[in-house]
C-alpha positions as CSV (number, residue, x, y, z in Angstrom):
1,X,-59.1,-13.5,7.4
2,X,-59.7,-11.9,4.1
3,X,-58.5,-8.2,4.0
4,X,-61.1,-5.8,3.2
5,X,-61.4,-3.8,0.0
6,X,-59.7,-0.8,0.3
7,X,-60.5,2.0,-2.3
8,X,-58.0,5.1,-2.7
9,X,-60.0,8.1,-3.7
10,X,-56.6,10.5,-5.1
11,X,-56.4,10.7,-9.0
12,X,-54.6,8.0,-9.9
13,X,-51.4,9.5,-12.8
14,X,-50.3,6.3,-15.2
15,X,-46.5,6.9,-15.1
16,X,-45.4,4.8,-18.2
17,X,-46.3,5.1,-22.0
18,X,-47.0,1.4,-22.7
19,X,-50.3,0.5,-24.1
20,X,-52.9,-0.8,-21.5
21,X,-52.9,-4.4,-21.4
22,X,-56.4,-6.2,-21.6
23,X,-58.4,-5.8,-18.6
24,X,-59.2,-9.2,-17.3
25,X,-55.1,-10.0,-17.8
26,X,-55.2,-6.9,-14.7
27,X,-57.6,-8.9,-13.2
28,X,-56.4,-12.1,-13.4
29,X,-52.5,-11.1,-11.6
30,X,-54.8,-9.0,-9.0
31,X,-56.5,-11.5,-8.2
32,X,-53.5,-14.1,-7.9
33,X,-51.5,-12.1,-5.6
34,X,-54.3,-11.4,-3.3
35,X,-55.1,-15.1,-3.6
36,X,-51.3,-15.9,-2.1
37,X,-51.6,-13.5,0.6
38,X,-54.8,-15.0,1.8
39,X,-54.0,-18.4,1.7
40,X,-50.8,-17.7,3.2
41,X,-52.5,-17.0,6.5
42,X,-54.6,-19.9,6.9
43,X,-52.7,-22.8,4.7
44,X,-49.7,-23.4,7.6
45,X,-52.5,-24.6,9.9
46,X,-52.3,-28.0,9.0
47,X,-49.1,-28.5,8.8
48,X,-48.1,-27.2,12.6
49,X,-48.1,-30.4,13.6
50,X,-45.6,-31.8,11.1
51,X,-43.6,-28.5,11.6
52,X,-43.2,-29.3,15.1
53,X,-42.4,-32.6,15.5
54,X,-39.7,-32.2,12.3
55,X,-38.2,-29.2,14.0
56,X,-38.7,-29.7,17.0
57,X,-40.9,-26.7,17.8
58,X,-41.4,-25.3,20.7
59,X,-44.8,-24.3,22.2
60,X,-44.5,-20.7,22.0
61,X,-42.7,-21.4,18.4
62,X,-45.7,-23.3,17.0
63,X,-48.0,-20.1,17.6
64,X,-45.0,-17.7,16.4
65,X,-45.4,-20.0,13.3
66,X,-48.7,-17.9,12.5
67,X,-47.6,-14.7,14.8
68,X,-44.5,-13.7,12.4
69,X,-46.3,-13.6,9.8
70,X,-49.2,-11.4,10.5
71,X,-47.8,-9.4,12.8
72,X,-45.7,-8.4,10.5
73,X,-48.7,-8.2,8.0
74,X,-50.7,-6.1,10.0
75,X,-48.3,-3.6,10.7
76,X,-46.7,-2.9,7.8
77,X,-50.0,-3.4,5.8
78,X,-50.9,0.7,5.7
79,X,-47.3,1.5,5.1
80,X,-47.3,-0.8,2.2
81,X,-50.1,1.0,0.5
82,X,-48.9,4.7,1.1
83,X,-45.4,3.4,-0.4
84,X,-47.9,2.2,-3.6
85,X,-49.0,5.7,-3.8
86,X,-45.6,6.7,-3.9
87,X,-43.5,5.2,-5.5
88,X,-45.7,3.3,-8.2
89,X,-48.2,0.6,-7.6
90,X,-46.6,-1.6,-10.1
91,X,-43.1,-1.5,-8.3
92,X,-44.9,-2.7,-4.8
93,X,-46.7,-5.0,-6.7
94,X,-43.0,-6.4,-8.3
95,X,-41.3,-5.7,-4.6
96,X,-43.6,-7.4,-2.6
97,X,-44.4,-10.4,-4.6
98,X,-40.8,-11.1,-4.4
99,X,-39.7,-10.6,-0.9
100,X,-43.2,-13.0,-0.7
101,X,-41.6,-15.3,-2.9
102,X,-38.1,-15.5,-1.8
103,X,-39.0,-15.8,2.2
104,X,-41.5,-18.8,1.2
105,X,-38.6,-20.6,-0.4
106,X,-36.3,-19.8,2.9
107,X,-39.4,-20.9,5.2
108,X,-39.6,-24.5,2.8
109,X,-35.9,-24.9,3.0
110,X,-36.0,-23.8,7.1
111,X,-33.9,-26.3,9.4
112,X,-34.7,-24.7,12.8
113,X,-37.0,-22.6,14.5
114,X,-36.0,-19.4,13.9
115,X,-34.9,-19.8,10.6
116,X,-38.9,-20.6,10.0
117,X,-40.2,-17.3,11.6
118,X,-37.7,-15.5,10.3
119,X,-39.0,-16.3,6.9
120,X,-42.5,-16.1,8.1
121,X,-42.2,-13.0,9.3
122,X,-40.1,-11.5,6.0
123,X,-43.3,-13.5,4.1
124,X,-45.7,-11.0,6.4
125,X,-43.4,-7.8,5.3
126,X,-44.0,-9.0,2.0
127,X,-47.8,-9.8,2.0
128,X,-48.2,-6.1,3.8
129,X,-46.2,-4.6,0.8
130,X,-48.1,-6.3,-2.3
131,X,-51.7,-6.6,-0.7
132,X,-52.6,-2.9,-0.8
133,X,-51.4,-2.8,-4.4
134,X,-53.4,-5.7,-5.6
135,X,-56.8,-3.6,-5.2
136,X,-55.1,-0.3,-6.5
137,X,-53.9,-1.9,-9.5
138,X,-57.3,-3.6,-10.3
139,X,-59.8,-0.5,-9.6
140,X,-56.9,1.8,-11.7
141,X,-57.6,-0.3,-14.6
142,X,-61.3,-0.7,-14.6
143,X,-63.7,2.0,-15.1
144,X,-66.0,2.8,-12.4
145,X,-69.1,1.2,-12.3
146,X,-70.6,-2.1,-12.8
147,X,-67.3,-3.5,-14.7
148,X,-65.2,-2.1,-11.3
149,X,-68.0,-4.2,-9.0
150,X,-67.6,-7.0,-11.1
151,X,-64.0,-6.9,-10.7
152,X,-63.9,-5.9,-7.0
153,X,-66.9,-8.8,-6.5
154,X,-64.2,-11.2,-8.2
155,X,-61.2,-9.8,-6.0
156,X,-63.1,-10.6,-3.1
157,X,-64.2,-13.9,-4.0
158,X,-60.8,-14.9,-4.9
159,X,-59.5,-13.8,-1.3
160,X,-62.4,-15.9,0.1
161,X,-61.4,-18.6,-1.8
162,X,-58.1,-18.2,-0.5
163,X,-58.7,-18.2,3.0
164,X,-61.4,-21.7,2.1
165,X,-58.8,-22.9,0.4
166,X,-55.9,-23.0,2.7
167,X,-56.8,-26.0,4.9
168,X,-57.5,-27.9,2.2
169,X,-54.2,-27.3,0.0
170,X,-52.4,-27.6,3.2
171,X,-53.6,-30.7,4.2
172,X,-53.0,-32.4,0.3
173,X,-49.4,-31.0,0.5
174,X,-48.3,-32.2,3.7
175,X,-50.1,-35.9,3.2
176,X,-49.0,-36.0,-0.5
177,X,-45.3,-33.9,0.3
178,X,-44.3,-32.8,3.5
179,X,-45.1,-29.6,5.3
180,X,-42.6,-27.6,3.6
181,X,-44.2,-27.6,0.7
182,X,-47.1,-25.7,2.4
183,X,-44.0,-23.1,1.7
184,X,-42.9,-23.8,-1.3
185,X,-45.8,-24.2,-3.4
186,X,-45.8,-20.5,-3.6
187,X,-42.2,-20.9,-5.0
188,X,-43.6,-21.6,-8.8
189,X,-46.4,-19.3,-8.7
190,X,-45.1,-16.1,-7.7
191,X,-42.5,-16.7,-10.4
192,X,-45.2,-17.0,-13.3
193,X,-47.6,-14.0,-11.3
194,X,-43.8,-12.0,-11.4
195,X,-43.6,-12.7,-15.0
196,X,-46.8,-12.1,-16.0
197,X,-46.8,-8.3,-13.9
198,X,-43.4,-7.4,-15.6
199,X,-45.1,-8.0,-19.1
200,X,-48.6,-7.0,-18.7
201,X,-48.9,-4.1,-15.4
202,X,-48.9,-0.7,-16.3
203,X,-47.3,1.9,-13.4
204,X,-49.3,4.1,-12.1
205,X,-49.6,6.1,-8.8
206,X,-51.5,8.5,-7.1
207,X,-50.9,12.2,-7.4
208,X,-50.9,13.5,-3.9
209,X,-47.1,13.6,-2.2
210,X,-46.8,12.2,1.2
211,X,-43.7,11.1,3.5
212,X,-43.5,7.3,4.0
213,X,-44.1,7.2,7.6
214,X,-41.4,4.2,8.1
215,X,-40.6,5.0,12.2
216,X,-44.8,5.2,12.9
217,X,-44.7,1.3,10.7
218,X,-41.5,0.2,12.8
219,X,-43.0,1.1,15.9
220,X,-46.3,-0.4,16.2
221,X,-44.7,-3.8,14.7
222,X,-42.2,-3.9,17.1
223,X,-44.5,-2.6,20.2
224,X,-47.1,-5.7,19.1
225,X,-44.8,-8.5,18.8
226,X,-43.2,-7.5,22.0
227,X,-46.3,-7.2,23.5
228,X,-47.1,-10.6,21.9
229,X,-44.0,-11.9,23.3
230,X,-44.1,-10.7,26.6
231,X,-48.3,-12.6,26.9
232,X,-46.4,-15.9,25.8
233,X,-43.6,-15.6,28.3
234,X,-46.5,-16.2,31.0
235,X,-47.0,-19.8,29.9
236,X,-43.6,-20.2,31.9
237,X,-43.2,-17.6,33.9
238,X,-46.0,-16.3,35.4
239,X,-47.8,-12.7,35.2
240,X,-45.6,-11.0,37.8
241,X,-42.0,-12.4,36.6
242,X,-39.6,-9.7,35.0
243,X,-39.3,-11.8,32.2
244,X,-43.5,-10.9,31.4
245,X,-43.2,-7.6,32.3
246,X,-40.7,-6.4,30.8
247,X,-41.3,-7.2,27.4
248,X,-44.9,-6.0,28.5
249,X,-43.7,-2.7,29.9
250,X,-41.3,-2.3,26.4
251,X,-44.5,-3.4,24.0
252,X,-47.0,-1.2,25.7
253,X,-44.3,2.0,25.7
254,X,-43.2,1.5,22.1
255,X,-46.9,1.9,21.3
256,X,-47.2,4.5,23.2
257,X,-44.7,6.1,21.4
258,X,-46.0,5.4,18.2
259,X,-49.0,7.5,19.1
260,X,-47.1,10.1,20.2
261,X,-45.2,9.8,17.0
262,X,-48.7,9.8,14.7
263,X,-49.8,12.9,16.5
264,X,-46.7,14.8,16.3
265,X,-46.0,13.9,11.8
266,X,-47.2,15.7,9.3
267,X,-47.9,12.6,6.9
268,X,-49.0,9.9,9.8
269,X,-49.4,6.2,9.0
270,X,-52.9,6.1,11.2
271,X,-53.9,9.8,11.3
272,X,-55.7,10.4,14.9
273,X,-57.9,12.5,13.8
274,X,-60.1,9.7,12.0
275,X,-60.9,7.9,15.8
276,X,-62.6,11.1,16.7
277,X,-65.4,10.3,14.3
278,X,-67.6,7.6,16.2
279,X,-68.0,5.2,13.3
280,X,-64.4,4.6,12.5
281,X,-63.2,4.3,16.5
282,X,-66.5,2.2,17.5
283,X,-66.1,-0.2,14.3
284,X,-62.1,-0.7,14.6
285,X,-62.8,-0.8,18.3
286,X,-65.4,-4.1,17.9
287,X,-63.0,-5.4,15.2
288,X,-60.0,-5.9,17.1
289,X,-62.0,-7.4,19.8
290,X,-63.9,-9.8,17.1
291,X,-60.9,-10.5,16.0
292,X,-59.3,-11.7,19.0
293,X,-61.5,-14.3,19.3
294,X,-62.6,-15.5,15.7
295,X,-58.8,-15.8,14.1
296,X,-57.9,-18.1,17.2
297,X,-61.2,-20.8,15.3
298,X,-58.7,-21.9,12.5
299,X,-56.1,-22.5,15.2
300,X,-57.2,-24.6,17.7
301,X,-59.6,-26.7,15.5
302,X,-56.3,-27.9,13.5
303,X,-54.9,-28.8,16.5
304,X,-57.9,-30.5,18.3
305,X,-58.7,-32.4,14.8
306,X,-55.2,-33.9,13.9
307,X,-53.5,-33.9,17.7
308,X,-56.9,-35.6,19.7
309,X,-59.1,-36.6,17.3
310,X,-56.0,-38.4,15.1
311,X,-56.8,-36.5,11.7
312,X,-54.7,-36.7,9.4
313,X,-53.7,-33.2,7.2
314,X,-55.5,-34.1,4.9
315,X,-58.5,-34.9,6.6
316,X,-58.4,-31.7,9.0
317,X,-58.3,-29.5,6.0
318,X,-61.3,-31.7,4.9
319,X,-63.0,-31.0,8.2
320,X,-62.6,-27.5,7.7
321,X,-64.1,-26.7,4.6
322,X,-67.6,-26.2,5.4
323,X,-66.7,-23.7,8.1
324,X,-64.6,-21.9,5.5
325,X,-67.5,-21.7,3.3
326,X,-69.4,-20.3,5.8
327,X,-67.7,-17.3,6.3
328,X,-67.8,-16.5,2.5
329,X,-71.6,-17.1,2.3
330,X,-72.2,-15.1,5.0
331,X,-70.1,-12.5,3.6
332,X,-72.1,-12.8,0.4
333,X,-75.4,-12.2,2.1
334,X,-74.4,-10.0,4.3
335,X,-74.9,-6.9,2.3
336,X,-78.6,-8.0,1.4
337,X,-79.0,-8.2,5.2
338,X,-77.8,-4.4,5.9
339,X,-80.6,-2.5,4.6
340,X,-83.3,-4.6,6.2
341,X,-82.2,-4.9,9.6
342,X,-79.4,-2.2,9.6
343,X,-75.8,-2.4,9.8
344,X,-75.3,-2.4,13.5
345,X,-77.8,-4.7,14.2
346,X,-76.9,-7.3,11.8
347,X,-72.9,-7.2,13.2
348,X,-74.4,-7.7,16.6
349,X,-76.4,-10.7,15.2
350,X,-73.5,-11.8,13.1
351,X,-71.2,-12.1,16.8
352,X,-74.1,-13.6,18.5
353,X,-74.3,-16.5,15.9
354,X,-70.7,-16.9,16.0
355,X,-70.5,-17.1,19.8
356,X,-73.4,-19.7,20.0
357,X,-71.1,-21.3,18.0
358,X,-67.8,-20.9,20.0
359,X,-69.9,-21.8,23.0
360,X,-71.4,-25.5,21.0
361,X,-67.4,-26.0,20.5
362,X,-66.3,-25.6,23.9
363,X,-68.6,-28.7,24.6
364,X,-66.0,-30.7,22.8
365,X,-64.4,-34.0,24.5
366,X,-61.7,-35.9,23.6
367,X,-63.6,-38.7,21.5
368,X,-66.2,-36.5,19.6
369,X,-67.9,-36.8,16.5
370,X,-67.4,-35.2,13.1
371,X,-70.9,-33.3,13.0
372,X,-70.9,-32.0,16.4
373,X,-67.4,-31.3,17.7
374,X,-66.2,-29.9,14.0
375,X,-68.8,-29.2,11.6
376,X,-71.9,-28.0,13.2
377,X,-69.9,-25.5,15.3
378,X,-68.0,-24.5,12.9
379,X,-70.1,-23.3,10.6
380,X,-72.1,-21.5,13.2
381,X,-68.6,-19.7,14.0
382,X,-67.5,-18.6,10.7
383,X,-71.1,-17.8,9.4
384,X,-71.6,-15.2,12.0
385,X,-67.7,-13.7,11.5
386,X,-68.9,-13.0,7.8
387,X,-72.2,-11.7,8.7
388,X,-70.5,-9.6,11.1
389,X,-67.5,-8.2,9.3
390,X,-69.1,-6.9,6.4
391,X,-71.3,-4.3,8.4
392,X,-68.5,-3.7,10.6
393,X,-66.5,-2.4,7.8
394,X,-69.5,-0.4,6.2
395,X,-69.7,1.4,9.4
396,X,-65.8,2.1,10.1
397,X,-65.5,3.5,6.2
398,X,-69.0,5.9,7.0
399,X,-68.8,9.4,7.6
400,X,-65.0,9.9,7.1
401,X,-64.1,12.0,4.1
402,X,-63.7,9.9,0.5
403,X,-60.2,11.0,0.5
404,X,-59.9,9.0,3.6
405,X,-61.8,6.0,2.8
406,X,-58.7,4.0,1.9
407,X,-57.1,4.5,5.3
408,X,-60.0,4.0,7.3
409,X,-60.7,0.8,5.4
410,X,-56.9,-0.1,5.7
411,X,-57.3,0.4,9.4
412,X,-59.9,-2.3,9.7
413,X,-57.6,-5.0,8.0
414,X,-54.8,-3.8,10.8
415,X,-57.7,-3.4,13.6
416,X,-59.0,-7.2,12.7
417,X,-55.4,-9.0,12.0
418,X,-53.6,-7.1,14.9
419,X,-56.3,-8.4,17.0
420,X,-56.0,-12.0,15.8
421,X,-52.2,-11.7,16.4
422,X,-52.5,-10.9,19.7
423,X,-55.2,-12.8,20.8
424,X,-53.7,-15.8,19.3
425,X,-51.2,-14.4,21.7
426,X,-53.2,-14.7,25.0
427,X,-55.3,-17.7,23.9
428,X,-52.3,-19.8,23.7
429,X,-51.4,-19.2,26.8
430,X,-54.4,-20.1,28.6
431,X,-54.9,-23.1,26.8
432,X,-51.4,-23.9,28.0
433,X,-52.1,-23.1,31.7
434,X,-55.3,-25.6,31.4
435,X,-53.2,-28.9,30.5
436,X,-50.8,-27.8,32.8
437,X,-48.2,-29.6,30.6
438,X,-50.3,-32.6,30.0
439,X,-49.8,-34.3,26.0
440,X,-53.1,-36.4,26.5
441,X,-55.9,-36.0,24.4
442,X,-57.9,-35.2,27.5
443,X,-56.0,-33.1,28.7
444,X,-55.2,-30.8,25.4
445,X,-58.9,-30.6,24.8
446,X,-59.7,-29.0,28.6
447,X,-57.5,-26.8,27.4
448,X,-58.4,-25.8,23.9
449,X,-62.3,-25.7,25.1
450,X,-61.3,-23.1,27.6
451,X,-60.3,-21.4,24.7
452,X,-63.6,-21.4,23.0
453,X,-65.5,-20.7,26.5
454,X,-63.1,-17.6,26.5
455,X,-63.8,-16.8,23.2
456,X,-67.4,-16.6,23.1
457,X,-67.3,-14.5,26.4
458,X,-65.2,-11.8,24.1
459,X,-67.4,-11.9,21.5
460,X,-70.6,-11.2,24.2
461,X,-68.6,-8.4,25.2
462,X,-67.9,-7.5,21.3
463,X,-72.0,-7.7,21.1
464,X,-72.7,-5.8,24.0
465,X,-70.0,-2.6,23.3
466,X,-71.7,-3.0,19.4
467,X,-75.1,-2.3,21.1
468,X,-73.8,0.9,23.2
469,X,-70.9,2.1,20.8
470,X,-71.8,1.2,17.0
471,X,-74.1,4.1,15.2
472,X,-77.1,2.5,13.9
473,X,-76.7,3.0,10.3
474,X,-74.1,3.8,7.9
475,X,-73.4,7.2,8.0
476,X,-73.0,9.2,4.2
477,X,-69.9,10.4,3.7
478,X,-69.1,14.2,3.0
């Protein structure tokens, strides 16, 4: 899930006297944070296994594994870039790459459960706080035009890289290592990207003044992992136990509240005002559902590969890389698409193709082939999410105001990850009530091709609401 670009239109004021270092040296420490925070959230996939059976994970812990952190991503990610704007791009840059740093060595030293998601989740904080700052920094030091494309084409790259490459590093470290080196690899390299930001980065910030809207962050990240927490408590509980509805009652109140504190501040995290303009409600509204479906892929497909299929690491991040690739090349042709068949069509088409595939998947059994129960579906799956997404964020960044068009495009990474987070949430769960228990191969693949049958019927839904709610082309912006 590679976080879309998101441009900041406010006058940017260079707050220290050093001499600008040279451009691609901005580039290059850009480009390596944003490449840690992407592969951040797909590279623990292969190890869950080995996570689980060394610390004896629980169910509910295994998906928390990759719910800490981008929970915590997700809803911390808009308050990280407003704190960029105001207190220096540099010093979030610095902040975040460390609090990144020092929660992946915590996570690689972890010896229990909730020492990991602690760390995961402090690793999510971090993420949310140097993310924003990695595409502020880069467009601040190159000017606009083709050298800024370049450099944004490369940033973007780089995070698709990340995302392709995170199955595959996982699955060398944990054959070669162990699974905490998943963890620590990012150890070593955020020290040297640290280093090199401290020498090279210039500070700069925005000029406008706004509050940091910390309660509006602290709400919706605590009202979604609640929420997430009180879906999960089903598994054992049931629907109608106090133990699910409480924490479903507390999640859905505390975001209720955090609406009612947006409306009410002067400096909101998510100003209301932007979902009144079709474009930006319609396109966040068909990314969180897309979402819900197409982050669970990377999942479940690590967990059928390595716990039915016998996979090792290794090989399931092997598996995987075509289906990574996918999503970048359809990401890449995406925009050559747009103007031909138009930007709502083309995110319909884009869901469709990804829930043919979903639906091939959920034909999966328990002793399937390579081609047909990994790769073919797969890449049908993750070439339709990047055909889709692209458009999807064209439309939710047309029509607002350019002084709003790095919020609105902030709002899409938070629509599309808090969907994944909770979805991950609720697909966990059903896969859980299908095996009833059962550890057989059988068994675990009823239940993770339920998944995919309910996954592709979201993203009809996704297809359909597209077709009735989307506007048909991108709308210029005033």
């Amino acid at each position: 899930m590679t976080p879309m670009p998101t441009l900041r239109a406010a006058a940017d004021i260079p707050v220290s006297r050093r001499s600008a270092p040279p451009t691609w040296v901005v580039v290059a420490l850009a480009c390596a944070g944003q490449f840690l925070v992407v592969l951040d959230v797909s590279v623990v996939n292969v190890a869950l296994p080995s996570m689980r059976a060394d610390l004896a994970l629980s169910a509910p812990g295994l998906q928390w594994v990759v719910n800490a952190y981008t929970i915590a991503f997700a809803g911390f990610m808009l308050l990280g870039g407003r704190a960029g704007d105001l207190y220096g791009r540099k010093r979030m840059f610095l902040i975040g790459l460390a609090l990144f740093t020092i929660a992946s060595l915590a996570g690689g030293l972890a010896q229990a459960e909730w020492q990991l998601l602690v760390a995961r989740a402090v690793q999510g904080l971090g993420a949310a706080v140097l993310a924003p700052s990695t595409l502020t920094i880069l467009t601040s030091a190159v000017p606009e035009g083709a050298a800024r494309a370049r450099a944004i084409a490369t940033w973007t790259a780089v995070g698709g890289g990340g995302g392709a490459a995170g199955g595959l590093v996982g699955g060398a470290l944990v054959d070669g290592l162990s699974w905490r080196w998943v963890l620590l690899i990012n150890v070593p390299i955020g020290a040297v990207v640290l280093a090199g930001a401290l020498r090279w980065l210039v500070e700069s910030r925005a000029g406008e003044r706004r509050r940091l809207d910390l309660p509006g962050a602290l709400l919706v990240t605590a009202g979604l992992a609640i929420l997430a927490y009180g879906i999960v408590q089903t598994e054992a509980e049931g629907w109608a136990s106090a133990a699910t509805l409480m924490p479903l009652a507390g999640g859905a109140a505390l975001i209720g509240l955090f609406l009612l504190v947006e409306a009410r501040t002067k400096a909101p995290l998510m100003p209301l005002k932007l979902f009144r303009l079709r474009s930006v409600s319609s396109a966040n509204g068909a990314m969180f559902l897309c979402g819900s479906a197409m982050f669970c892929m990377w999942f479940f497909m690590t967990l059928y590969a390595q716990n039915v299929l016998g996979y090792s690491p290794l090989d399931a991040g092997l598996a995987l890389v075509p289906s990574s690739l996918a999503v970048v090349l359809g990401s890449k042709v995406a925009p050559r698409f747009m103007p031909v068949v138009g930007a709502r069509n083309l995110a319909v088409i884009g869901t469709l193709v990804a829930a043919a595939g979903f639906g091939w998947q959920s034909t999966m059994s328990a002793d399937g082939s390579y081609l047909t129960a990994i790769m073919f579906p797969g890449i049908l799956m993750m070439l339709g999410a990047g055909l889709a997404t692209t458009p999807l964020a064209a439309l939710a960044t047309s029509g607002a105001d350019p002084e709003d068009a790095g919020l609105v495009s902030g709002l899409v990474n938070t629509s599309r990850t808090m969907g994944g987070s909770l979805g991950l949430s609720v697909m966990s769960t059903i896969a859980a009530a299908r095996t009833g228990g059962g550890g057989s191969p059988v068994a675990l693949t009823e239940g993770y091709a339920l998944v995919f049958r309910t996954g592709g019927g979201v993203l009809l839904v996704g297809a359909v609401l597209m077709l009735v709610w989307l506007p048909r082309t991108v709308v210029a912006r005033g």
